[in-house]
VMD Tcl script that builds the backbone (N, CA, C; Angstrom):
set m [mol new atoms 237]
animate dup $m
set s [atomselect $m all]
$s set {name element resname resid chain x y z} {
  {N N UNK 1 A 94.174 88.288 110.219}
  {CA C UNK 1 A 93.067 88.263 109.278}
  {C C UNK 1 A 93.523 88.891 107.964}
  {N N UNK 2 A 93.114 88.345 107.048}
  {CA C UNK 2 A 93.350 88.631 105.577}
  {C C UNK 2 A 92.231 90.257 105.135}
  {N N UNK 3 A 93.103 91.018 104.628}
  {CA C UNK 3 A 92.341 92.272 104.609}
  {C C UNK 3 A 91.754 92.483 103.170}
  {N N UNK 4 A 90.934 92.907 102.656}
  {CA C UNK 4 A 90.189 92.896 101.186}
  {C C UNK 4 A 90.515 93.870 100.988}
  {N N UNK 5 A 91.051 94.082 99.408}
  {CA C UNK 5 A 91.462 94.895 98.799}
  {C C UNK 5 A 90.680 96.196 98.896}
  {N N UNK 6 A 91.088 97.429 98.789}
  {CA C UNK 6 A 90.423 98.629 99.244}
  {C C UNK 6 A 89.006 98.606 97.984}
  {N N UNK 7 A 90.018 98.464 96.667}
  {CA C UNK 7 A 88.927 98.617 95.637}
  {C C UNK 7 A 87.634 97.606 95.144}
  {N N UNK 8 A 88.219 96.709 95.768}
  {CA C UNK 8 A 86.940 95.432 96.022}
  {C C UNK 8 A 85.944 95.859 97.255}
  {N N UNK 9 A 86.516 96.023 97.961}
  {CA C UNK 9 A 86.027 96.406 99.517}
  {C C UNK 9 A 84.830 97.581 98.903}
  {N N UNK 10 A 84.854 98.630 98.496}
  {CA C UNK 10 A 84.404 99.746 98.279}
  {C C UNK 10 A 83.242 99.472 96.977}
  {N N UNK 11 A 83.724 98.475 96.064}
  {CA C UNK 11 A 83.154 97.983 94.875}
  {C C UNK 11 A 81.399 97.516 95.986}
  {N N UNK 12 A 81.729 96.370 96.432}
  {CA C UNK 12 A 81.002 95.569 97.507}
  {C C UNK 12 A 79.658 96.877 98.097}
  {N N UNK 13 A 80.676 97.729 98.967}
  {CA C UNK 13 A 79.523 98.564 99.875}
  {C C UNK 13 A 79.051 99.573 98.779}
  {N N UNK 14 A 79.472 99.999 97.921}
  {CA C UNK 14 A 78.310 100.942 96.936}
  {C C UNK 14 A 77.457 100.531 96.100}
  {N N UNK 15 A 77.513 98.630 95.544}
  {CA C UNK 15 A 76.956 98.047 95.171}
  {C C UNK 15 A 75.519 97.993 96.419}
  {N N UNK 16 A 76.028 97.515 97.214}
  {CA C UNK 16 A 75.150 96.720 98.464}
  {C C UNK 16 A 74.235 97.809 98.731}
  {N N UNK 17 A 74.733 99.502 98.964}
  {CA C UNK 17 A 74.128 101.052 99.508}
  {C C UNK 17 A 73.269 101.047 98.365}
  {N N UNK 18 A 73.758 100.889 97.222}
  {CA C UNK 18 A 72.813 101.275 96.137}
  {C C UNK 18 A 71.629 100.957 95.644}
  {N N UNK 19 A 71.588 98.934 96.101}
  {CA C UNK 19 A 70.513 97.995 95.712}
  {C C UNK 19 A 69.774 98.589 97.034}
  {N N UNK 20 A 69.871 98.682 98.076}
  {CA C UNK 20 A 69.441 98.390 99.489}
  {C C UNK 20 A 68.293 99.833 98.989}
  {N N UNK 21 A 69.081 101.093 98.180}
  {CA C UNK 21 A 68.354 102.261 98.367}
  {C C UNK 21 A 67.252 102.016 97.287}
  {N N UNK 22 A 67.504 101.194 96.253}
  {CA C UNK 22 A 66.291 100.866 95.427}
  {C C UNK 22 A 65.678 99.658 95.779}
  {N N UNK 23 A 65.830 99.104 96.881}
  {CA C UNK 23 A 64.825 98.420 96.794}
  {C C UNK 23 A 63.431 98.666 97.534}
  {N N UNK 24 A 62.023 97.956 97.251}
  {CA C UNK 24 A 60.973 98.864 97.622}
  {C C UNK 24 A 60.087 97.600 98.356}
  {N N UNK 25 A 60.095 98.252 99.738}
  {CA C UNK 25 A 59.386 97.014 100.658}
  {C C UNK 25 A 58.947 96.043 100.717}
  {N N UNK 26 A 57.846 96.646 99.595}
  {CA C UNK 26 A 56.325 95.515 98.968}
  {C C UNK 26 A 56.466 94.839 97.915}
  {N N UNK 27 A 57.832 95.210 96.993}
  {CA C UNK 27 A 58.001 94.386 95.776}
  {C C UNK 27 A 58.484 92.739 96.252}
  {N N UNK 28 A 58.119 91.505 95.816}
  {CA C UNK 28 A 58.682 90.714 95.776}
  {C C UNK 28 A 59.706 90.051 95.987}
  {N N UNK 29 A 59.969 89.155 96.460}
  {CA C UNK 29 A 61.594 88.304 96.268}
  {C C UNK 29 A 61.767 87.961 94.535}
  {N N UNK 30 A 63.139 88.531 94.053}
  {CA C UNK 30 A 63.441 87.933 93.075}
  {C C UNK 30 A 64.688 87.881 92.870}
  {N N UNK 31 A 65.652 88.667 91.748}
  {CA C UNK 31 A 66.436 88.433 91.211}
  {C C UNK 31 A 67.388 89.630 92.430}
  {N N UNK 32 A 67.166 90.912 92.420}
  {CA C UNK 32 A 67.400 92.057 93.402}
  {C C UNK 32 A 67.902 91.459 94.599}
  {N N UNK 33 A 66.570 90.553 95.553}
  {CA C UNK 33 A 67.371 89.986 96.737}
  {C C UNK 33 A 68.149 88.872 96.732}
  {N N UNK 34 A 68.364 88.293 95.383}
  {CA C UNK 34 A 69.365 87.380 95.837}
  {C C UNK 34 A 70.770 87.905 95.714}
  {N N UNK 35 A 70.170 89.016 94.713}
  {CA C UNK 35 A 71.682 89.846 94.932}
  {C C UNK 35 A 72.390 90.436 95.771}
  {N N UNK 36 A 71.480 91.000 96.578}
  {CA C UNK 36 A 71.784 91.550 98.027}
  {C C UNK 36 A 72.068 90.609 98.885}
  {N N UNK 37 A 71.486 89.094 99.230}
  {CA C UNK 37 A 72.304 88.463 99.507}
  {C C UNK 37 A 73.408 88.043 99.343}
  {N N UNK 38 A 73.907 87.896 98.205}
  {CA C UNK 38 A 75.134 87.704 98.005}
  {C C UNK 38 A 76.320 88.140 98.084}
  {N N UNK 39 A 75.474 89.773 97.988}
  {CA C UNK 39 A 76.433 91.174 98.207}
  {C C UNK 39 A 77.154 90.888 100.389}
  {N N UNK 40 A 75.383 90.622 100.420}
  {CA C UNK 40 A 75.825 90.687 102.063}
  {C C UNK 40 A 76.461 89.433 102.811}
  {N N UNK 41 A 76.807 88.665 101.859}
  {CA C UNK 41 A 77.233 87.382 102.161}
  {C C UNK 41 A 78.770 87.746 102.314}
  {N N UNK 42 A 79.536 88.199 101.052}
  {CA C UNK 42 A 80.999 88.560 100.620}
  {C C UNK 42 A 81.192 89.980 101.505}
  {N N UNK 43 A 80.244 90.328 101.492}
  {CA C UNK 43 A 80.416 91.701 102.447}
  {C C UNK 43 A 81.268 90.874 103.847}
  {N N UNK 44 A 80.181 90.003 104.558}
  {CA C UNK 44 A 80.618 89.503 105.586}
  {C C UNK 44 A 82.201 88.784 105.955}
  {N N UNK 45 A 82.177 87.926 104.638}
  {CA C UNK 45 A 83.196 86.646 104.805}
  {C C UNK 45 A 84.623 87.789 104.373}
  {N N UNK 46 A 84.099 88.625 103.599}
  {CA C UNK 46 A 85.336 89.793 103.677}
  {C C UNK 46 A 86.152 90.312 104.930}
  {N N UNK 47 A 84.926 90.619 105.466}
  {CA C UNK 47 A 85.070 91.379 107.035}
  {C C UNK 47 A 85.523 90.886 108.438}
  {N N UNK 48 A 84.917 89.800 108.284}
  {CA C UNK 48 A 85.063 88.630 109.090}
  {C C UNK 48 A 83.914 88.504 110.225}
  {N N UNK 49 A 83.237 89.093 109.509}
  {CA C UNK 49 A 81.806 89.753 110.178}
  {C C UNK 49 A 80.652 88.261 110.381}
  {N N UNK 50 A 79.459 88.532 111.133}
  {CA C UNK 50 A 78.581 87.984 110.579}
  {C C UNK 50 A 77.064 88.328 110.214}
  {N N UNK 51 A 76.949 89.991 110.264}
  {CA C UNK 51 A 75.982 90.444 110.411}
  {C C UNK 51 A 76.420 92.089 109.075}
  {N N UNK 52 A 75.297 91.799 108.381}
  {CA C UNK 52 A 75.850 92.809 107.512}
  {C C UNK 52 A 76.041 94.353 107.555}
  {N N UNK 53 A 75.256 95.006 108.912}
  {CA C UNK 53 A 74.898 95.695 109.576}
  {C C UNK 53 A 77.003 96.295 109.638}
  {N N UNK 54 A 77.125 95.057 110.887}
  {CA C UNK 54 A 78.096 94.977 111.624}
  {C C UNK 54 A 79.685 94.572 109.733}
  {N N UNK 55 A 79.240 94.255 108.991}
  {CA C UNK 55 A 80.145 93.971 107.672}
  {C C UNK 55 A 80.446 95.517 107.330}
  {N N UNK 56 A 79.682 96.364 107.175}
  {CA C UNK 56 A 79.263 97.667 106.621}
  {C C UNK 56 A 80.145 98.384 107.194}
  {N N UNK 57 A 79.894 98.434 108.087}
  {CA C UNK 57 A 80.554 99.611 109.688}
  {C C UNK 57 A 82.562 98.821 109.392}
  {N N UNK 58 A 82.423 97.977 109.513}
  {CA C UNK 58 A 83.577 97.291 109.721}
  {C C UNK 58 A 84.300 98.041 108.230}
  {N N UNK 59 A 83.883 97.388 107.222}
  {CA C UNK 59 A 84.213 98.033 105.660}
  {C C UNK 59 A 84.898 99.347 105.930}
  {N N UNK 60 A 83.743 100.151 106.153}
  {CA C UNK 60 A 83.992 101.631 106.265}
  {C C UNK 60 A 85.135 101.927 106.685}
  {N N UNK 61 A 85.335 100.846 107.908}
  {CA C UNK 61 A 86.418 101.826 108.819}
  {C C UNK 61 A 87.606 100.877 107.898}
  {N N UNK 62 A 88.226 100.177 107.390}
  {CA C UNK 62 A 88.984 99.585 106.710}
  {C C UNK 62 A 89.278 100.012 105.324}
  {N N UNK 63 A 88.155 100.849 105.119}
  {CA C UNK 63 A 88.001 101.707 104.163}
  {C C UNK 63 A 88.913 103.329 104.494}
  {N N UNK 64 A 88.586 103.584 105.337}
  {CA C UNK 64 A 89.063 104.879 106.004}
  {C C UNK 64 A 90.511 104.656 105.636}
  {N N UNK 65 A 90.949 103.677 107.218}
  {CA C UNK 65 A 92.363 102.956 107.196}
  {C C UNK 65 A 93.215 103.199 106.097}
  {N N UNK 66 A 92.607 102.350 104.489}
  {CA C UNK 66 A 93.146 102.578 103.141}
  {C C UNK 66 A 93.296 103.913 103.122}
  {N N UNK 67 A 92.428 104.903 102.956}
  {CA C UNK 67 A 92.646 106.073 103.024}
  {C C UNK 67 A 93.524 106.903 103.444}
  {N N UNK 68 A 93.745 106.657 104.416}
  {CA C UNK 68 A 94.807 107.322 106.227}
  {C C UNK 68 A 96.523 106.962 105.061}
  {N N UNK 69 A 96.332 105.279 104.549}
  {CA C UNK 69 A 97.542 105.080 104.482}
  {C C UNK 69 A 97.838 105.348 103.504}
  {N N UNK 70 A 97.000 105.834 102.319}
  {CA C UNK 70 A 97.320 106.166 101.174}
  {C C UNK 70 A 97.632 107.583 101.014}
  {N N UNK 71 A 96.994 108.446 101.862}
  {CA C UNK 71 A 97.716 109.809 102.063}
  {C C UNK 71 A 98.963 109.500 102.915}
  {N N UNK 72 A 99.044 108.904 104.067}
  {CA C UNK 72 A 100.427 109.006 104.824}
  {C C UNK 72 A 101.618 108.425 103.723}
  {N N UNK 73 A 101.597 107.980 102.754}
  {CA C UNK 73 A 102.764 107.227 101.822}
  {C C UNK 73 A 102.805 108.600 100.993}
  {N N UNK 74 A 101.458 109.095 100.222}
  {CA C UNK 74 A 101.622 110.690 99.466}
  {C C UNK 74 A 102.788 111.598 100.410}
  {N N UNK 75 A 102.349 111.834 101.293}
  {CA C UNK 75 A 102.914 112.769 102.054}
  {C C UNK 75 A 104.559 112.157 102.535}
  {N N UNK 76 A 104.577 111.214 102.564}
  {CA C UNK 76 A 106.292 110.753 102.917}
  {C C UNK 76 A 106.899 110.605 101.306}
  {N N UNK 77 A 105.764 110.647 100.490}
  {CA C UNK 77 A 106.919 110.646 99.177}
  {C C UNK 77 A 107.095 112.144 98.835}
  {N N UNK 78 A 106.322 112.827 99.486}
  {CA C UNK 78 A 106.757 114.532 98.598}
  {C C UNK 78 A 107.342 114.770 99.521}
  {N N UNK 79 A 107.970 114.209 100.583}
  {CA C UNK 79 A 109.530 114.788 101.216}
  {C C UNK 79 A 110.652 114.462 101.003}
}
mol reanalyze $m
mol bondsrecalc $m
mol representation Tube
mol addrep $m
């Protein structure tokens, strides 16, 4: 599987955390949820997911991963 770039990857879920936290139950369908769809669409086809729930969780930990390997390369270059 093709892995999404860390900084796209991360772009995606703070976009997606951010709309999700403003959006407000009773307001309407408009411009907001199609964005969030779309967010949760690329979220998915990123992940290889099909549930955005399950896109999120997946991210994270691929997210981590980047993390893990970007300190383990720090740490083998200052030796």
């Amino acid at each position: 599987m093709l892995t999404p770039h860390p900084t796209l990857l991360r772009r995606l879920v703070d976009e997606y955390e951010a709309l999700m936290a403003r959006q407000d139950p009773g307001e309407g369908h408009g411009r907001r949820d199609v964005r969030a769809q779309d967010l949760a669409y690329t979220l998915c086809v990123s992940t290889g997911t099909r549930e955005v729930g399950q896109a999120l969780e997946t991210a994270r930990h691929l997210l981590a991963a980047s993390m893990d390997e970007a300190a383990a390369r720090g740490t083998a270059a200052a030796v």
